[in-house]
PDB file of N, CA, C and O in Angstrom, chain B, residues numbered from 101:
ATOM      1  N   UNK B 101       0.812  -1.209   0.000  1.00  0.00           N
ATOM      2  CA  UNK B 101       0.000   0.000   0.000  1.00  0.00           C
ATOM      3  C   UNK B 101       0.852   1.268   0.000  1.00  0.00           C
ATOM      4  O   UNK B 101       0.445   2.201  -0.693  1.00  0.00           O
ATOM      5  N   UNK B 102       2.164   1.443   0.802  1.00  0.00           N
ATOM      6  CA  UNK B 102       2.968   2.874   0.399  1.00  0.00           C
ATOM      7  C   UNK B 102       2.842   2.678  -0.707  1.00  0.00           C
ATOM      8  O   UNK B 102       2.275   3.723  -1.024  1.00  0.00           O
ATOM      9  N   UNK B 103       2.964   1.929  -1.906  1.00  0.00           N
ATOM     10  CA  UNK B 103       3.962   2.135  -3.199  1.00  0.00           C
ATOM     11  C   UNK B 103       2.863   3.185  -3.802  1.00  0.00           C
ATOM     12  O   UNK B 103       3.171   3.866  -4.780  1.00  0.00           O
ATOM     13  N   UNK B 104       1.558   3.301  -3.188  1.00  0.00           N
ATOM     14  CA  UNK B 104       0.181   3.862  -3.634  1.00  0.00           C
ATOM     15  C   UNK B 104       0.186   5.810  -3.320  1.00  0.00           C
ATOM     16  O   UNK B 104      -0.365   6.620  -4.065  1.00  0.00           O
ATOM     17  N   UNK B 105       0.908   6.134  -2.127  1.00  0.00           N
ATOM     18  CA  UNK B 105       0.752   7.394  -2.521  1.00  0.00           C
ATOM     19  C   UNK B 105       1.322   8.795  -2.717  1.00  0.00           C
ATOM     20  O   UNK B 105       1.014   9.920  -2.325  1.00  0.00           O
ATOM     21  N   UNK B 106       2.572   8.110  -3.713  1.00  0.00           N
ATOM     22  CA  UNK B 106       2.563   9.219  -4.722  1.00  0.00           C
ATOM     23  C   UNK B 106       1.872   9.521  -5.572  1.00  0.00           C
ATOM     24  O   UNK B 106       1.686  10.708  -5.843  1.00  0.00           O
ATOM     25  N   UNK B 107       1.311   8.555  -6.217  1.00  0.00           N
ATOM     26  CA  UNK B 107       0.042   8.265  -6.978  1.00  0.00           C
ATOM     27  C   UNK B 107      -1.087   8.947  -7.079  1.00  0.00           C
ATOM     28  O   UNK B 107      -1.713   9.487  -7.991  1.00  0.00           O
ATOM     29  N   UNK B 108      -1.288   8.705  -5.178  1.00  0.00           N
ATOM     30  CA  UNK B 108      -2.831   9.544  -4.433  1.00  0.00           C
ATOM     31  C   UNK B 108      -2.480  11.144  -4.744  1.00  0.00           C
ATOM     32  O   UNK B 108      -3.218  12.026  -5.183  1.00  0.00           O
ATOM     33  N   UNK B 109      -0.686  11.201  -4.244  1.00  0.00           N
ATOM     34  CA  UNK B 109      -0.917  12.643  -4.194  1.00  0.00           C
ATOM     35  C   UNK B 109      -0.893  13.386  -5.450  1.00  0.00           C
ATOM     36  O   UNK B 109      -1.243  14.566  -5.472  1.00  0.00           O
ATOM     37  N   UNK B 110      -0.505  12.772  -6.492  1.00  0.00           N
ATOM     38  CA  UNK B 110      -0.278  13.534  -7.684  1.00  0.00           C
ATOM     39  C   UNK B 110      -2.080  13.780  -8.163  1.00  0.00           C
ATOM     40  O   UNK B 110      -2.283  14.930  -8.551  1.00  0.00           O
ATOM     41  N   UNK B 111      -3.221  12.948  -8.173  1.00  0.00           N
ATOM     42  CA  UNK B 111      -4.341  13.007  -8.848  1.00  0.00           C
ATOM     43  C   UNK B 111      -4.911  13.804  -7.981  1.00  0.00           C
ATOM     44  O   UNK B 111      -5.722  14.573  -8.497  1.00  0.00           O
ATOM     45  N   UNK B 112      -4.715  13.943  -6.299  1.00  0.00           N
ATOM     46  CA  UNK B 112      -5.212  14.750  -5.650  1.00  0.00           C
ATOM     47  C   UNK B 112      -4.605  16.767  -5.603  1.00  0.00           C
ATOM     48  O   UNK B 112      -5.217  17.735  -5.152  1.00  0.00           O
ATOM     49  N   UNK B 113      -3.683  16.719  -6.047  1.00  0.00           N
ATOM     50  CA  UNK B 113      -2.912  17.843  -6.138  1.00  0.00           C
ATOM     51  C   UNK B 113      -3.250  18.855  -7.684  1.00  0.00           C
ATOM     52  O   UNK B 113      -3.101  20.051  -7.933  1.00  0.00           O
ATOM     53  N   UNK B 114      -3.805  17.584  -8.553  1.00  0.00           N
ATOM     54  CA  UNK B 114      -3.634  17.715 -10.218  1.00  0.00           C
ATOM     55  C   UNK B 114      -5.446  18.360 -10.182  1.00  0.00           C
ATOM     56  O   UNK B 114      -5.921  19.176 -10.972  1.00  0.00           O
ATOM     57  N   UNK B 115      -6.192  17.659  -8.974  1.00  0.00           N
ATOM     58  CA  UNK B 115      -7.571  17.938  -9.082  1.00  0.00           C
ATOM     59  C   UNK B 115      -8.594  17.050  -9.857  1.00  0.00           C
ATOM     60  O   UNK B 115      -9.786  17.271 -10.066  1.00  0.00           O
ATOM     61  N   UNK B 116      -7.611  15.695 -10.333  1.00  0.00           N
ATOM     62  CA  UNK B 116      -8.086  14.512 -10.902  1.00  0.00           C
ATOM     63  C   UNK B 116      -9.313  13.688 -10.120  1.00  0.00           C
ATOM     64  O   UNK B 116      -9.221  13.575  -8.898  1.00  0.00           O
ATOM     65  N   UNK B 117     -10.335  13.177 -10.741  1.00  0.00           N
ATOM     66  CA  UNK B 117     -10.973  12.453 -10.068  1.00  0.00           C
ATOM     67  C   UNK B 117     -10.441  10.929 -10.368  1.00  0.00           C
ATOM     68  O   UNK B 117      -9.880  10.583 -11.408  1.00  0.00           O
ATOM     69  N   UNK B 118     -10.634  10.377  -9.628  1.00  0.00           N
ATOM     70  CA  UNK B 118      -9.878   9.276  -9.589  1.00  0.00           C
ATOM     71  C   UNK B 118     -10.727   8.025  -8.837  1.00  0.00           C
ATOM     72  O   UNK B 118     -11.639   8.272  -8.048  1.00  0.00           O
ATOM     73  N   UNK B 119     -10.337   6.728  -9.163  1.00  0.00           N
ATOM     74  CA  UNK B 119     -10.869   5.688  -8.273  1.00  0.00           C
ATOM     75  C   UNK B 119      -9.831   5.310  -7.361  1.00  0.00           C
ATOM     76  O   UNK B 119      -9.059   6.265  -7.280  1.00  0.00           O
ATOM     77  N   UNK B 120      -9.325   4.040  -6.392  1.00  0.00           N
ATOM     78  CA  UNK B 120      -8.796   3.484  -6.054  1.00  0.00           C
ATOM     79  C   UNK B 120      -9.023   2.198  -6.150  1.00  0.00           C
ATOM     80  O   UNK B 120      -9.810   1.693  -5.349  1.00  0.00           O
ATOM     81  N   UNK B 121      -8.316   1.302  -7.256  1.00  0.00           N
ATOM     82  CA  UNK B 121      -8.706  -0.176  -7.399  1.00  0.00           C
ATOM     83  C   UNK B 121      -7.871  -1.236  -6.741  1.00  0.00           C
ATOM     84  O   UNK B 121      -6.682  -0.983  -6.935  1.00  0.00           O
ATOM     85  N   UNK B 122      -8.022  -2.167  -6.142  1.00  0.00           N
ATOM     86  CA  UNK B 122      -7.377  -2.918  -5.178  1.00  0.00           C
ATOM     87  C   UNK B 122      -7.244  -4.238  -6.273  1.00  0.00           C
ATOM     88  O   UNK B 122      -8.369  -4.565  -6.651  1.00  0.00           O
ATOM     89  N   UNK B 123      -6.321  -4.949  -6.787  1.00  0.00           N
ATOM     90  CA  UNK B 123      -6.240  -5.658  -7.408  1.00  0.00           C
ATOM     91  C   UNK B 123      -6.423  -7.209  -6.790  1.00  0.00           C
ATOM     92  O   UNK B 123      -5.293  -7.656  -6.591  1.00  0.00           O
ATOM     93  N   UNK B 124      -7.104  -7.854  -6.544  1.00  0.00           N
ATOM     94  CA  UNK B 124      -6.937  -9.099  -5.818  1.00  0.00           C
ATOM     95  C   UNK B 124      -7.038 -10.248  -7.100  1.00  0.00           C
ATOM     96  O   UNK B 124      -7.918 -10.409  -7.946  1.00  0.00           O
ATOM     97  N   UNK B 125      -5.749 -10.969  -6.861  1.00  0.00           N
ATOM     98  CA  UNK B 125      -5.387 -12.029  -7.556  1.00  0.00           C
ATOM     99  C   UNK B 125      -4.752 -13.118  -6.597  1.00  0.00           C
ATOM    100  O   UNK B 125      -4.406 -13.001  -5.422  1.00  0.00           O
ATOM    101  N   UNK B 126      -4.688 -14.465  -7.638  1.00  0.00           N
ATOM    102  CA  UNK B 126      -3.913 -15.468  -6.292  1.00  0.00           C
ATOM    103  C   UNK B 126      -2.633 -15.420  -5.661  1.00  0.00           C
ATOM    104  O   UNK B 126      -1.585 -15.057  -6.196  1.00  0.00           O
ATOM    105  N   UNK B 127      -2.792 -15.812  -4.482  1.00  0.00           N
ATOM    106  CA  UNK B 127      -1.229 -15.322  -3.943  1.00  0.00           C
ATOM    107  C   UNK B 127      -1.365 -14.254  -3.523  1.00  0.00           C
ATOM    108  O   UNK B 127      -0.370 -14.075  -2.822  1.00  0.00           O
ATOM    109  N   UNK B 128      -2.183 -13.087  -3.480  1.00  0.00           N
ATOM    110  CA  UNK B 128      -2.049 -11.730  -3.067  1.00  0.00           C
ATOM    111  C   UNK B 128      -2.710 -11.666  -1.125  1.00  0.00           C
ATOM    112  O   UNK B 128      -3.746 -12.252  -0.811  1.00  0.00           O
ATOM    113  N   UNK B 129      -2.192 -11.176  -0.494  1.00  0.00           N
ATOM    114  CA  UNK B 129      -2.684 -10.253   0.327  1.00  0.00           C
ATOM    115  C   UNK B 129      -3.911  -9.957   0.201  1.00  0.00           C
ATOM    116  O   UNK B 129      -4.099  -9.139  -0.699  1.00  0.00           O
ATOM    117  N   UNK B 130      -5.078 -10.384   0.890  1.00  0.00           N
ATOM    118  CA  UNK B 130      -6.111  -9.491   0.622  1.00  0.00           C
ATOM    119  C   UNK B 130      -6.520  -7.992   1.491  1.00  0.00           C
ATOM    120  O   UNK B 130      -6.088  -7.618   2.582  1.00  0.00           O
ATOM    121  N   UNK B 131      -7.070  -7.615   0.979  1.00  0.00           N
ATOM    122  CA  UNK B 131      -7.717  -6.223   1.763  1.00  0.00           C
ATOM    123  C   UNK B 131      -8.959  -5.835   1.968  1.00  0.00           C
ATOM    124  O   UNK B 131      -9.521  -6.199   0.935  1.00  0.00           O
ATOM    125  N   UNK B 132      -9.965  -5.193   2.820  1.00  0.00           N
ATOM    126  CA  UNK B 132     -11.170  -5.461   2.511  1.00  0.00           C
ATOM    127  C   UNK B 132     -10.917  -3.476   2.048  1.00  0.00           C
ATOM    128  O   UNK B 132      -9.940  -2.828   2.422  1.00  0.00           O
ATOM    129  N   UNK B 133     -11.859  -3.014   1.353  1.00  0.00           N
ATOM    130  CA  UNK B 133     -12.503  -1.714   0.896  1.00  0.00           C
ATOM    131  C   UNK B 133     -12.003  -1.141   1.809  1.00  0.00           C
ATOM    132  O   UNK B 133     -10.967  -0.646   1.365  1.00  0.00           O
ATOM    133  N   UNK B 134     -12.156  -0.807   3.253  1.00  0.00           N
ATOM    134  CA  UNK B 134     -12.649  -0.215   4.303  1.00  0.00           C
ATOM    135  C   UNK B 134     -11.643  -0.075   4.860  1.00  0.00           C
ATOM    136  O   UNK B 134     -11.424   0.995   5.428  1.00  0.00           O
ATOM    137  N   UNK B 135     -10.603  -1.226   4.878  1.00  0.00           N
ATOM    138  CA  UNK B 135      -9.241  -0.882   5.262  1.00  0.00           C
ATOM    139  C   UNK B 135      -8.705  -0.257   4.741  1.00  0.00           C
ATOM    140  O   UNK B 135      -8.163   0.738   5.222  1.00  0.00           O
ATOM    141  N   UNK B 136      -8.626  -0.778   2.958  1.00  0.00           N
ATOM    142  CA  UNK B 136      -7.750   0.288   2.448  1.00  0.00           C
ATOM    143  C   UNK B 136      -8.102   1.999   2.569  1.00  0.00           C
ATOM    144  O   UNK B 136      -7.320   2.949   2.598  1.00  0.00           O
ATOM    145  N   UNK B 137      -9.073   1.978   2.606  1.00  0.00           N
ATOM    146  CA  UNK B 137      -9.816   3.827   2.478  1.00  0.00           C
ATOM    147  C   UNK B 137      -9.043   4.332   4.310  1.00  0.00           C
ATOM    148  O   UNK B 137      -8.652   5.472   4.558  1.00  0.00           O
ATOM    149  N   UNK B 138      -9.010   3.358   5.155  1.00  0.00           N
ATOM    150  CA  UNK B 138      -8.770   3.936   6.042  1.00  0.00           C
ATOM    151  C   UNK B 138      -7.010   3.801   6.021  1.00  0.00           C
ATOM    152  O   UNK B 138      -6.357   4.641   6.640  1.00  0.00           O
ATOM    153  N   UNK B 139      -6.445   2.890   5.405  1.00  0.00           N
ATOM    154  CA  UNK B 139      -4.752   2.969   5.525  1.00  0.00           C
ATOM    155  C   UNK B 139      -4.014   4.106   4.621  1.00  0.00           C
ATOM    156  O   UNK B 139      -2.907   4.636   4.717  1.00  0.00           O
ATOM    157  N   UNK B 140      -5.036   4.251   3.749  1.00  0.00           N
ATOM    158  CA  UNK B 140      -4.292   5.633   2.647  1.00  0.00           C
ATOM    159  C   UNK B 140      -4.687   6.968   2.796  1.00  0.00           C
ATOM    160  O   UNK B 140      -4.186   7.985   2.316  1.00  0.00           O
ATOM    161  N   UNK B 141      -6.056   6.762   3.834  1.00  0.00           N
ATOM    162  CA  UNK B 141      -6.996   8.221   3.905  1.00  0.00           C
ATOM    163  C   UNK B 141      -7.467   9.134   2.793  1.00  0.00           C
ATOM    164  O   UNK B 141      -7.348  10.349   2.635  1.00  0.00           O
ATOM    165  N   UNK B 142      -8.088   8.102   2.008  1.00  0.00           N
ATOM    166  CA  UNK B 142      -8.760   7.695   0.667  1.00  0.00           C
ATOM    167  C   UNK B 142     -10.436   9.214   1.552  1.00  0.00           C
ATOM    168  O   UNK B 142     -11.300   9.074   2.418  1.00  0.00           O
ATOM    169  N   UNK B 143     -10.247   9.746   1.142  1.00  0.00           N
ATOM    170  CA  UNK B 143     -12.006  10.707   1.122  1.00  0.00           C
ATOM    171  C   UNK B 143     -13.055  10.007   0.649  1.00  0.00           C
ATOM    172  O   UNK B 143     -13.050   9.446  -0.447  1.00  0.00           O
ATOM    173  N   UNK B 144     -14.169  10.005   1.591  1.00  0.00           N
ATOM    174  CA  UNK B 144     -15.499   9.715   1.195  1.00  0.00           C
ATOM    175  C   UNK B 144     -15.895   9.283   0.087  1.00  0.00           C
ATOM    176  O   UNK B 144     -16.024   8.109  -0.259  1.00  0.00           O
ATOM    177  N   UNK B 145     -16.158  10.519  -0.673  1.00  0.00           N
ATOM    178  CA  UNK B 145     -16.153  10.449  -1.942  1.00  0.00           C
ATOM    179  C   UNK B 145     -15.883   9.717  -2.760  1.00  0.00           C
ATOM    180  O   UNK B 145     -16.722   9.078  -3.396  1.00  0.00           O
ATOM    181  N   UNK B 146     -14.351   9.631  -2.961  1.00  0.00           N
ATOM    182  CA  UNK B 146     -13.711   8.365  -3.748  1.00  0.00           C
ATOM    183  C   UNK B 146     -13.696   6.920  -3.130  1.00  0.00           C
ATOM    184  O   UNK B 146     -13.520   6.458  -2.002  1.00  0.00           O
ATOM    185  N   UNK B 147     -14.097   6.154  -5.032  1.00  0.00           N
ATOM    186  CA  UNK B 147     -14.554   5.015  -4.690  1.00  0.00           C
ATOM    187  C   UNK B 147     -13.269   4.274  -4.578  1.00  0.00           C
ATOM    188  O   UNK B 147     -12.149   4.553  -5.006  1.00  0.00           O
ATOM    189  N   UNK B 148     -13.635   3.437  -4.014  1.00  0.00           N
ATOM    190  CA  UNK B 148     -12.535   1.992  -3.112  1.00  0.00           C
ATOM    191  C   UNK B 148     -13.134   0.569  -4.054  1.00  0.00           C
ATOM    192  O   UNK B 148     -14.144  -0.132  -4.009  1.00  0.00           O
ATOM    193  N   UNK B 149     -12.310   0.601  -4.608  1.00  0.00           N
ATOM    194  CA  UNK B 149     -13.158  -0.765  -5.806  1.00  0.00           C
ATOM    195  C   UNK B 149     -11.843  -1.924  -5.516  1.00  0.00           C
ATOM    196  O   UNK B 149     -10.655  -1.892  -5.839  1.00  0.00           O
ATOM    197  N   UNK B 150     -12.743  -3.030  -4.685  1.00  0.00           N
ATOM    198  CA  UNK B 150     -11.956  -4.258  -4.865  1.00  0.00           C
ATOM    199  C   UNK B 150     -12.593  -5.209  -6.017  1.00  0.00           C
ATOM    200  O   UNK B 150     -13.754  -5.511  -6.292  1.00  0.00           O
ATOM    201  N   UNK B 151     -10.783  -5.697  -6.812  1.00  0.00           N
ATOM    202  CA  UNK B 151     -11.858  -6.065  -8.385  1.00  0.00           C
ATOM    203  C   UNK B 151     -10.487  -6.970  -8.810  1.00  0.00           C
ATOM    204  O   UNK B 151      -9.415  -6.685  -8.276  1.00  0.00           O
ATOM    205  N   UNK B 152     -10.567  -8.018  -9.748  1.00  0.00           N
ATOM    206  CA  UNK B 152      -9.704  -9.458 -10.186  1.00  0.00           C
ATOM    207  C   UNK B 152      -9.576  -8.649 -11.279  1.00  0.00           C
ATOM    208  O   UNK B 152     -10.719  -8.484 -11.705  1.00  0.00           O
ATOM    209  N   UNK B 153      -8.363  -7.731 -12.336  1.00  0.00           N
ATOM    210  CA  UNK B 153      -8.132  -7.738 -13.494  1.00  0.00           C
ATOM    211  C   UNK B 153      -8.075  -8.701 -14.720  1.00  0.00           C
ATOM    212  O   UNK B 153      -8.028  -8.461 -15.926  1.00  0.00           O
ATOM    213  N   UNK B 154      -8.095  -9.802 -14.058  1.00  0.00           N
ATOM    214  CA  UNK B 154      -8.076 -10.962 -15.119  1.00  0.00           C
ATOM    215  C   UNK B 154      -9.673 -11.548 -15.539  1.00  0.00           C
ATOM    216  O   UNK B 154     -10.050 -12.507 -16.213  1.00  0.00           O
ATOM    217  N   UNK B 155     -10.277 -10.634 -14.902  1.00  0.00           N
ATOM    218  CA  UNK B 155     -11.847 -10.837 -14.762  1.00  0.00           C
ATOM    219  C   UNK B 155     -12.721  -9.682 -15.572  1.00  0.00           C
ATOM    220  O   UNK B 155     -13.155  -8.754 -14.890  1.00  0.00           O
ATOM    221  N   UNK B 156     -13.047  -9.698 -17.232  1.00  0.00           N
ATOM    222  CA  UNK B 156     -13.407  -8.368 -17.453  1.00  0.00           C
ATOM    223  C   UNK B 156     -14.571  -7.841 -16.967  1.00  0.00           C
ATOM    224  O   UNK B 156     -14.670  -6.648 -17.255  1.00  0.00           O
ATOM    225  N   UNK B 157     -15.524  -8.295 -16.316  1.00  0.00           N
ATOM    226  CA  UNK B 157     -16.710  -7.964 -15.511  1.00  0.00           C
ATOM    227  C   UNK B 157     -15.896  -7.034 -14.431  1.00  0.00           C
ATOM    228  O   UNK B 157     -16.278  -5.874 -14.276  1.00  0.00           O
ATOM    229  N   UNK B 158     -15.155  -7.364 -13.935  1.00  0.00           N
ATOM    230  CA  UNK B 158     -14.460  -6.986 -12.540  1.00  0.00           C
ATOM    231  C   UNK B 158     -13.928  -5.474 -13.457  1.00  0.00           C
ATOM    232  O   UNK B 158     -14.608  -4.449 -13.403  1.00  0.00           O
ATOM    233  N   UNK B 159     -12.748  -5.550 -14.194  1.00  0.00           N
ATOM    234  CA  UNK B 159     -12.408  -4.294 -14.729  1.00  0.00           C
ATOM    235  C   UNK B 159     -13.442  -3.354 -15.348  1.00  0.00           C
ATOM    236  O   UNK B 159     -13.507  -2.193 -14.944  1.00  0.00           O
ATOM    237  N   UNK B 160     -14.276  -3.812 -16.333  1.00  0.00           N
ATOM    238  CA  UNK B 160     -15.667  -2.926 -16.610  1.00  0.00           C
ATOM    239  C   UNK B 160     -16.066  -2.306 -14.899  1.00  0.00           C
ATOM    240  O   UNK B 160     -16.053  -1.075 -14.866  1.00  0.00           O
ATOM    241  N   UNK B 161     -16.332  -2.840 -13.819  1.00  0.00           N
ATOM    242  CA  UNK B 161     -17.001  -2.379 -13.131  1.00  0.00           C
ATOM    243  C   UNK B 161     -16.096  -1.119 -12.774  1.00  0.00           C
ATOM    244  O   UNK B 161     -16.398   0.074 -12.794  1.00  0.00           O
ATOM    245  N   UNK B 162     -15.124  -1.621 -12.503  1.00  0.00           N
ATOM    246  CA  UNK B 162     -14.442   0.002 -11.703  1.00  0.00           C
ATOM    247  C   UNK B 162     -14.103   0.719 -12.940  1.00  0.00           C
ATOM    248  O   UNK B 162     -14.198   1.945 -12.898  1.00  0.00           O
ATOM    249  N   UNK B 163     -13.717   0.155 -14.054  1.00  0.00           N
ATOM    250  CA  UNK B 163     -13.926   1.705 -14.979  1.00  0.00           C
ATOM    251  C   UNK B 163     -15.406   2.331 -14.970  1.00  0.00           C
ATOM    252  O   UNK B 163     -15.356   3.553 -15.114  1.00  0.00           O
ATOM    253  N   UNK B 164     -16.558   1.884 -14.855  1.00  0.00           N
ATOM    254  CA  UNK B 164     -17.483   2.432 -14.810  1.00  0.00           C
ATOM    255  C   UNK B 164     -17.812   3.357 -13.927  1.00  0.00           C
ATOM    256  O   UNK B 164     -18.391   4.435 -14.067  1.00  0.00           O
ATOM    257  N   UNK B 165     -17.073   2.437 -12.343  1.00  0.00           N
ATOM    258  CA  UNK B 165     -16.908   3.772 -11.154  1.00  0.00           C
ATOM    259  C   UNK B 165     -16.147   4.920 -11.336  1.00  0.00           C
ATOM    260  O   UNK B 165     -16.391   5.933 -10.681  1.00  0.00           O
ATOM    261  N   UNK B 166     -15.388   4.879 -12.028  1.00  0.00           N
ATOM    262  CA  UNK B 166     -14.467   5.918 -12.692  1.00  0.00           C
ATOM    263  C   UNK B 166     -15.132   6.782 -13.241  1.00  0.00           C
ATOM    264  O   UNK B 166     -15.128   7.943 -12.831  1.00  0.00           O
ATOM    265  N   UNK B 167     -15.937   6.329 -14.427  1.00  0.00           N
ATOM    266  CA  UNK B 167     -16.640   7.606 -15.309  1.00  0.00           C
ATOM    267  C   UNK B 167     -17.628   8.179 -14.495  1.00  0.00           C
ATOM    268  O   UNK B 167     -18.052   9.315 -14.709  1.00  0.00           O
ATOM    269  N   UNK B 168     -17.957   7.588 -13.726  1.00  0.00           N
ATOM    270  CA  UNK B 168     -19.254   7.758 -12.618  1.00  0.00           C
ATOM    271  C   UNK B 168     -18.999   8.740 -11.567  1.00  0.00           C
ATOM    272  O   UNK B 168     -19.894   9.550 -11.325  1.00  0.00           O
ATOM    273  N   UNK B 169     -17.797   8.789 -10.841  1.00  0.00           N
ATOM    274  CA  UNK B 169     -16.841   9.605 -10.303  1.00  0.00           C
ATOM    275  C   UNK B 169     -16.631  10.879 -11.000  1.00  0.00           C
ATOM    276  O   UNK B 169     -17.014  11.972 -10.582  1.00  0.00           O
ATOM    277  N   UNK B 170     -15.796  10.594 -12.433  1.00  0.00           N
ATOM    278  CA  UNK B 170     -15.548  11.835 -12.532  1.00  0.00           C
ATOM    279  C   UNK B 170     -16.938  12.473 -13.390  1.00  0.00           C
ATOM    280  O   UNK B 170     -16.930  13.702 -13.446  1.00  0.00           O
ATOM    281  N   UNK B 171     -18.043  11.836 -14.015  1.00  0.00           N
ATOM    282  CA  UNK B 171     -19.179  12.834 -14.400  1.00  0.00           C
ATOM    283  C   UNK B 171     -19.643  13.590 -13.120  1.00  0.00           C
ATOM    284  O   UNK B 171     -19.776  14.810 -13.213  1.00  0.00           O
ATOM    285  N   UNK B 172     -19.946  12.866 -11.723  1.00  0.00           N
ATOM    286  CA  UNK B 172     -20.112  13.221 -10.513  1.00  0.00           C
ATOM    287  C   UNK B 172     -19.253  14.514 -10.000  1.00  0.00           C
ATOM    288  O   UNK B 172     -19.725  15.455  -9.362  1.00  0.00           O
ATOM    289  N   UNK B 173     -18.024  14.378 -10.373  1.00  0.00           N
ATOM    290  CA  UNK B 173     -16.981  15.264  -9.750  1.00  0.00           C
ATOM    291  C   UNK B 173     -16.860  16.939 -11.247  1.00  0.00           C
ATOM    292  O   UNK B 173     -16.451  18.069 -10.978  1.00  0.00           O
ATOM    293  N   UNK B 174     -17.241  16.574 -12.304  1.00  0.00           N
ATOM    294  CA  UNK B 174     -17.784  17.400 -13.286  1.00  0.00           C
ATOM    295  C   UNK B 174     -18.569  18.860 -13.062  1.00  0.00           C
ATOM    296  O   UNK B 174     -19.784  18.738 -13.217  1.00  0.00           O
ATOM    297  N   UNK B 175     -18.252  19.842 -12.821  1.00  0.00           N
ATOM    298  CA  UNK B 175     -19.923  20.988 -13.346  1.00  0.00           C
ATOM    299  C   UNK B 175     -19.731  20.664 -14.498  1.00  0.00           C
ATOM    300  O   UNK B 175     -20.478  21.072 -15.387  1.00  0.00           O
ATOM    301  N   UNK B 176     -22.114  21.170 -13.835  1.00  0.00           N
ATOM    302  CA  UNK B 176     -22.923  20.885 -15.479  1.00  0.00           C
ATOM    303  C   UNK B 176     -22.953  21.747 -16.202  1.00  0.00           C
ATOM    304  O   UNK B 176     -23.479  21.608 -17.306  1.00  0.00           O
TER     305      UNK B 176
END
C-alpha cells in the first residue's frame, strides 16, 4: 500500500478524479474496501473498488466507477 501514494498525491494535487482499485489475484494479500480507504486516507467520496483484473466484468465495473466519479466530480 505505500507504493500507492505518490500516486494519491499527484491526482489529488492535479484535481483529478480518480478511483482506487485494489487488485486481488492469487497469492495476493487481501484487503477489505474499508481498510484500504482507512490505511491511505482515501475521502469519502472516492470510490474503493476491490476487483480481479483478469476478470473483465471486474475491470468494466471500476472503470465504470471511474466515469461515474468523474461525471459526478464534473460541473454541469
Amino acid at each position: 500500500l505505500k507504493d500507492c501514494f505518490p500516486a494519491l498525491d499527484y491526482f489529488e494535487s492535479c484535481g483529478l478524479p480518480y478511483v482506487v482499485a485494489v487488485n486481488h489475484f492469487d497469492g495476493s494479500e487481501r484487503f477489505d474496501a474499508d481498510d484500504v480507504r482507512e490505511a491511505l486516507t482515501v475521502p469519502p467520496h472516492i470510490p474503493v473498488m476491490i476487483m480481479d483484473a483478469r476478470r473483465r466484468i471486474s475491470v468494466v465495473e471500476t472503470l465504470l466507477a471511474l466515469v461515474g466519479h468523474a461525471l459526478d466530480a464534473s460541473p454541469e
